[in-house]
C-alpha positions in Angstrom: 0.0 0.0 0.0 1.1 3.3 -1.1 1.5 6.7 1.0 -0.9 8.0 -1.4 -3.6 5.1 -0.7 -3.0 5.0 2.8 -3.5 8.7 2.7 -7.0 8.4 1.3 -7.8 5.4 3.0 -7.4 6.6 6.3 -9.3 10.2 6.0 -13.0 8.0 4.5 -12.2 5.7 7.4 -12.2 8.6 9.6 -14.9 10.4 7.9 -17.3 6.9 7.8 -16.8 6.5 11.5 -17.3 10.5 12.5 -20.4 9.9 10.4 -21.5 6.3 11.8 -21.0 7.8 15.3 -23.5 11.4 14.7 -26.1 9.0 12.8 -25.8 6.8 15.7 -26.6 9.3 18.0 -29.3 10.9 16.7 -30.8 7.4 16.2 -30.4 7.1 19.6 -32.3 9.8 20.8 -35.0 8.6 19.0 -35.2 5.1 20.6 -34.7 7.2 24.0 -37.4 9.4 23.2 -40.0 6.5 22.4 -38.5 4.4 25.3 -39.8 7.1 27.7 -43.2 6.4 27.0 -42.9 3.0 28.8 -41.6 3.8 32.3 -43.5 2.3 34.8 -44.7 -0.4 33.1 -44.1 -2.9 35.2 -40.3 -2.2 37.1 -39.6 -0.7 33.7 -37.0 2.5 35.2 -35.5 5.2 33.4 -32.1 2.7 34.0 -33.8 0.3 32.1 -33.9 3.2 29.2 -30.7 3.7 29.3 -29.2 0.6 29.1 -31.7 -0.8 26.2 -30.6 1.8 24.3 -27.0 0.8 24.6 -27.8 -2.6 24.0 -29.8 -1.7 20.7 -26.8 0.1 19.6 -24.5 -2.0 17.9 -27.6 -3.5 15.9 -28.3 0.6 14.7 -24.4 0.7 14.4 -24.4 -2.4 12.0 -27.3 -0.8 10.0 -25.9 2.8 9.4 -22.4 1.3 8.1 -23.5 1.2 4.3 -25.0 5.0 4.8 -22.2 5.7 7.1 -19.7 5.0 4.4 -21.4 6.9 1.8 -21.6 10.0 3.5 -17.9 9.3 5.1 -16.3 8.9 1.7 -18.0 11.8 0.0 -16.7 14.2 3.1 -13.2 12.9 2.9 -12.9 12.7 -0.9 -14.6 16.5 -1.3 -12.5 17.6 1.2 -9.3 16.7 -0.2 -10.9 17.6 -4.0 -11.4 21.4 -2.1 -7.9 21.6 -0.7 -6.7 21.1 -4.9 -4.8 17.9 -3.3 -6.4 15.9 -5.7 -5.3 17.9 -8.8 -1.5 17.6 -6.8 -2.5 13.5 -6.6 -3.6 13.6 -10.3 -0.4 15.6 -11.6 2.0 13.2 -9.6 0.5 10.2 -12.0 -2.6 9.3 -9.6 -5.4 7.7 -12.2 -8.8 7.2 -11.1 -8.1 3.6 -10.7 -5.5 4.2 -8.0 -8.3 6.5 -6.1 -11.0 3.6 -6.5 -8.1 1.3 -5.3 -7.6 4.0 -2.0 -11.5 3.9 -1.5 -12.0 -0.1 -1.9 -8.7 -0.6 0.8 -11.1 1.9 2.9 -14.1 -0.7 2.2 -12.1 -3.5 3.6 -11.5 -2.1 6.8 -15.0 -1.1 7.1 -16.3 -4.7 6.3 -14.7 -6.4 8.2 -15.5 -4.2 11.1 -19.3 -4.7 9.6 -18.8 -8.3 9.9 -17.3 -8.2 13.7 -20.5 -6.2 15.0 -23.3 -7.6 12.9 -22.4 -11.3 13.4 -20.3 -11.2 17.1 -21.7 -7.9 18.6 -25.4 -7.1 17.1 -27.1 -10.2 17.2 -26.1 -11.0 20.8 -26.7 -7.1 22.2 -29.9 -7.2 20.9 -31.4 -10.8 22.3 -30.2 -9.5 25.5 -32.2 -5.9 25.2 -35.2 -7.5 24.2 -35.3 -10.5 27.1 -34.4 -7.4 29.5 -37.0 -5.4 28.4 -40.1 -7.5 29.0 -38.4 -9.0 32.1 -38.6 -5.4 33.2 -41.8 -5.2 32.3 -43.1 -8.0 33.2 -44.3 -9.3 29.7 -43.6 -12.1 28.4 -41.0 -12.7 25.8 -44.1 -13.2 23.5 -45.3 -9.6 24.2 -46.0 -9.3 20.7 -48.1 -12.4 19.9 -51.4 -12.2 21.2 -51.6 -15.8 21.2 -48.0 -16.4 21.7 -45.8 -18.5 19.0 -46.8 -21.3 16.9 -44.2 -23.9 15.6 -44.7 -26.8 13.8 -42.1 -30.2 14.2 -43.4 -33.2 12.0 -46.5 -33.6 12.5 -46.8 -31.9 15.9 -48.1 -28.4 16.2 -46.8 -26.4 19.6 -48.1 -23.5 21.0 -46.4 -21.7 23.7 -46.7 -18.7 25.6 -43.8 -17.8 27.6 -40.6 -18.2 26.6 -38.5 -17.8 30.1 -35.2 -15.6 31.0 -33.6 -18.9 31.5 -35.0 -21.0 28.8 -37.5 -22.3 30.3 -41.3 -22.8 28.5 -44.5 -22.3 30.6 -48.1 -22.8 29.3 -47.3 -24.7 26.1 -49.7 -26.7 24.3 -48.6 -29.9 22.0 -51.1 -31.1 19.6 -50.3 -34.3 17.7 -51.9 -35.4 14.2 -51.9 -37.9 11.8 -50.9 -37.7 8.1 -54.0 -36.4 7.1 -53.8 -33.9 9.7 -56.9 -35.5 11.7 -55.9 -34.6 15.8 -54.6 -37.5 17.9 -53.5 -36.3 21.2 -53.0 -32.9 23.3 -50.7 -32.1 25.7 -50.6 -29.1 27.8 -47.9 -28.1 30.2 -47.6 -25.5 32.9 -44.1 -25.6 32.3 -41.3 -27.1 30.1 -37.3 -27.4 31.4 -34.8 -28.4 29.1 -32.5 -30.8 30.1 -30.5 -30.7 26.6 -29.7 -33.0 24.3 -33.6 -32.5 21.9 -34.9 -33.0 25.7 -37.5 -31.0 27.8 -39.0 -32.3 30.6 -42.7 -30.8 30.7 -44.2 -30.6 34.3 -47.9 -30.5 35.7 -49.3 -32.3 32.6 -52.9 -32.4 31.2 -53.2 -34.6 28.2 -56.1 -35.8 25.7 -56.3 -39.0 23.3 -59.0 -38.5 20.7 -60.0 -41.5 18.4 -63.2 -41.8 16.6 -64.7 -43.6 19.3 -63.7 -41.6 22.7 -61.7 -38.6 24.4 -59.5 -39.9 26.5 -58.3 -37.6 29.4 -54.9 -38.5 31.4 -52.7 -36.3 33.6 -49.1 -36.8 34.9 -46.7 -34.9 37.1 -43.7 -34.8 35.0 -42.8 -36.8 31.4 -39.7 -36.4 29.0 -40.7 -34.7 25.7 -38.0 -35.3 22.7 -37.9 -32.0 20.2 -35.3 -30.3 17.9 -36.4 -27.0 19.2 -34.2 -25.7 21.8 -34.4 -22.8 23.4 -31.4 -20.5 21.8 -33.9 -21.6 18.6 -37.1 -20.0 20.3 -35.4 -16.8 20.5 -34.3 -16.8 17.4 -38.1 -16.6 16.3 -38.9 -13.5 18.2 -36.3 -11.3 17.7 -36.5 -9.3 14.2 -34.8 -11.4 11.4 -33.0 -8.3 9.9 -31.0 -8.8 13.8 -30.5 -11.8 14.0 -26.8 -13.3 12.6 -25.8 -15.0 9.6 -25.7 -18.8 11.5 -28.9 -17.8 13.7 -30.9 -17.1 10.3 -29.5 -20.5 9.0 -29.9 -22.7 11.3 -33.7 -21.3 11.5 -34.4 -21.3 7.8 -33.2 -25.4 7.6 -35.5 -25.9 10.9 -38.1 -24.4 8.6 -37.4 -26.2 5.9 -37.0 -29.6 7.5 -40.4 -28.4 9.0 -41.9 -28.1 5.0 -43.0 -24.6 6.1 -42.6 -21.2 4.9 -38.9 -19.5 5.0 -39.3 -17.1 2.3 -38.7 -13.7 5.1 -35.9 -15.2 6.7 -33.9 -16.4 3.6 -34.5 -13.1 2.5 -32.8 -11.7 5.8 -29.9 -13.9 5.3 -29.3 -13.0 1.8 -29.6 -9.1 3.0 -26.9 -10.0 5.3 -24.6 -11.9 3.1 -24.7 -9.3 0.5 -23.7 -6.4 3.0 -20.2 -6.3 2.1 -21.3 -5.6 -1.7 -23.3 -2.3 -1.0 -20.7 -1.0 1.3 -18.4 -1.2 -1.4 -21.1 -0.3 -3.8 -21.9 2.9 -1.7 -18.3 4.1 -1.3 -17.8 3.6 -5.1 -20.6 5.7 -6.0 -19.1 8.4 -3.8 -16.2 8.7 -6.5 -17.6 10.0 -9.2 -19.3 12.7 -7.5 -16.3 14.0 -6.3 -13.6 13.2 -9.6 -16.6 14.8 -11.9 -18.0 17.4 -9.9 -16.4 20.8 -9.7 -14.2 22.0 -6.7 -15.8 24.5 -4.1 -18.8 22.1 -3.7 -19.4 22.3 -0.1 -19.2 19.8 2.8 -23.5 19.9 3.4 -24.2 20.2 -0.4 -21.7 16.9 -0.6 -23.6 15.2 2.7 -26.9 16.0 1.0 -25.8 14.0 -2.1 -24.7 11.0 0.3 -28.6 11.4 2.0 -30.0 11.7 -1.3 -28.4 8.4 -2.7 -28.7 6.4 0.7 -32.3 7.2 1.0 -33.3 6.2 -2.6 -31.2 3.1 -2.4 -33.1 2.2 0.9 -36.5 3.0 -0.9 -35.0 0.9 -4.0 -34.2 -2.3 -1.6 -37.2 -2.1 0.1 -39.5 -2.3 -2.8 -38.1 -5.2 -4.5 -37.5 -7.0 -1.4 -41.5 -6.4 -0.7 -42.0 -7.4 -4.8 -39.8 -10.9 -3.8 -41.6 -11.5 -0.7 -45.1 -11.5 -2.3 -44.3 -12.9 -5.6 -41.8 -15.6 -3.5 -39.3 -14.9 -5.8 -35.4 -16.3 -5.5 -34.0 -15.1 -2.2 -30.1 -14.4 -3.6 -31.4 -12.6 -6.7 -33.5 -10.1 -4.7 -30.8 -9.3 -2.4 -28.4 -8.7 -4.8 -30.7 -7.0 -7.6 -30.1 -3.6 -5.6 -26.7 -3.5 -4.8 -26.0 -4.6 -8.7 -28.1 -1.9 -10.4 -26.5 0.7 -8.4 -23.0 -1.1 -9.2 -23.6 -0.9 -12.5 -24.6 3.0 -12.3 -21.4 3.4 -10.4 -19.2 2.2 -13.1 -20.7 3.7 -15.8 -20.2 7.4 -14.0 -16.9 6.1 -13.3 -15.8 5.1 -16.8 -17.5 8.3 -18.1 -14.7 11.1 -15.4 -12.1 8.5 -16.0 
C-alpha cells in the first residue's frame, strides 16, 4: 500500500466513522425518546432506558455502516478535492483507478468491522435488550403475539406462551396429528425445562387422546418430551430477522425447511446479510464519481446532502423489490443482490465516463 492510498484510505475511514457515530446518536435519541413512554410499566425505570438503548446500539451501528460510508467517503474525498490535493494527486501520476483502489482498501477495513458487530456484537446485544425489556416489564418474551408462537415439528403443532429468562417454556400446548392432519393427542404443560440434548422435561401435565370412538383424558406430574427445538432456537423466532446473525438465520431457515413450512422472510434476511459487504463497497464507489466529476468549491452539506439523497433512494429501491420478492416468492439471492448490482452498474458507468 502506497502513502498515497493510505492517505486516502485513512481520511473516509475517519470520515465513515465521524459519520457512523453522529447517525448513531441521533438514532439514539429517538429510541430514547420513544422508550420514555414505557416507564413504569411494570419495574420498567429510566435505567432500564438507558441501558436498552445501549444494548440496541451495535444492531443501529451495524445498519448505518452502508450510509455511514457513503456519507464518510463523499466528506473525505470533497475535502481533499477542495484543498486542490487531488489535482496535486492527479499531476503526480494518480489515475482514477488508484483512487477507486484508495477507496476499496477503505471498504475492507469497514467490512470487516461490519462483519465483527453484525455477526459477534449485534445479534447478541440485541437478544439481551429484548429479554431485558419484558423481564422489566413484566411481559412475556411473546409480548407481541397475542396468542404467543406457533411452531410446527413433524407432525406436531406447539403453542407456547412464555418463553422464560432462563430458557424455560410455561403454558405450552402440543397437539399431535396424523398424516392427514386428523388430531390424535393434546398435551398441555404449565411448564417445560430443558434438560438438553432434543430434551424437555414438561411438568404438571394435562393430556387428551381423541379416536373416533372416545376422548381420552390422562394427567401426569412430570414426562420427558424429545424436540429439535431448543431454546437459543425459540429466541431466534422472536427477535427481528433483519438482527438476528448470519448462523442464527441459517440454522432457522433449515428448521423451517425440515419443517416443510414457509422461510421465504428469513432467507430473504440472510441474503440481505450476506450481500452487506457488496453495497458497502457499492456505496463508497458511488461516492467517487461525485467527487472526480463534480467541480471544486462544492461544499461539505451540499456533498452530505448527495450521500442522504443516494442512501435514501437506495433504501427506498431495496425495500421495494424485497417487498415485490416477498409477495411474488421470488429467488432469495437474486432479490438481495438486484439492488446493490443496479446501483454497481450505475457506479461504473459514471466512473468510466470522469475517467
Amino acid at each position: 500500500m502506497n502513502v498515497l492510498t493510505r492517505y486516502i484510505a485513512k481520511d473516509i475511514l475517519k470520515a465513515a466513522f465521524f459519520a457512523a457515530i453522529l447517525l448513531l446518536t441521533l438514532f439514539d435519541l429517538f429510541t430514547f425518546s420513544d422508550e420514555l413512554d414505557d416507564i413504569g410499566r411494570g419495574d420498567y425505570s429510566l435505567a432500564d432506558v438507558c441501558y436498552f438503548v445501549t444494548l440496541t446500539s451495535p444492531t443501529v451501528f451495524y445498519e448505518l455502516m452502508p450510509a455511514s460510508a457513503l456519507i464518510g467517503s463523499l466528506f473525505a474525498l470533497g475535502a481533499i478535492a477542495n484543498h486542490h490535493e487531488l489535482i496535486a494527486m492527479r499531476a503526480a501520476g494518480l489515475s482514477v483507478f488508484g483512487i477507486i483502489r484508495a477507496v476499496l482498501v477503505a471498504g475492507c477495513f469497514w467490512v470487516a468491522l461490519a462483519v465483527l458487530v453484525g455477526e459477534f456484537v449485534a445479534p447478541f446485544a440485541e437478544e439481551k435488550a429484548q429479554v431485558m425489556r419484558a423481564t422489566a416489564q413484566h411481559n412475556a418474551f411473546f409480548r407481541n403475539l397475542k396468542y404467543g408462537i406457533w411452531l410446527r415439528e413433524g407432525t406436531r403443532f406447539i403453542n407456547i406462551r412464555l418463553l422464560e429468562d432462563n430458557g424455560n417454556l410455561a403454558d405450552i400446548s402440543i397437539y399431535e396429528t396424523d398424516a392427514q392432519r386428523h388430531l390424535l393427542r393434546s398435551v398441555h404443560a404449565k411448564e417445560a425445562v430443558y434438560l438438553g440434548k432434543q430434551q424437555w422435561r414438561l411438568e404438571n401435565i394435562q393430556a387428551s387422546a381423541v379416536t373416533t370412538a372416545q376422548i381420552q383424558a390422562s394427567s401426569a406430574t412430570e414426562q420427558v418430551w424429545n424436540s429439535s427445538i431448543a431454546p437459543d432456537l425459540l429466541k431466534i423466532v422472536v427477535v427481528n430477522p433483519d438482527n438476528l446473525s448470519l448462523y442464527d438465520l441459517a440454522l432457522y431457515v433449515q428448521f423451517l425447511k425440515e419443517n416443510q413450512q414457509k422461510s421465504q422472510l428469513y432467507e430473504m434476511s440472510f441474503w440481505g446479510r450476506v450481500v452487506t459487504p457488496l453495497v458497502i463497497f457499492v456505496m463508497l464507489l458511488v461516492s467517487t464519481p461525485f467527487v472526480i466529476g463534480v467541480k471544486r468549491g462544492v461544499s461539505a452539506a451540499s456533498r452530505i446532502l448527495i450521500g442522504v439523497v443516494i442512501g435514501m433512494g437506495f433504501n427506498v429501491l431495496d425495500m421495494t423489490i424485497s417487498h415485490v420478492g416477498l409477495i411474488y416468492n421470488l429467488n432469495p439471492p437474486l432479490v438481495a443482490f438486484t439492488p446493490s448490482l443496479l446501483v454497481l452498474a450505475g457506479a461504473v458507468y459514471a466512473l468510466r465516463k470522469v475517467g
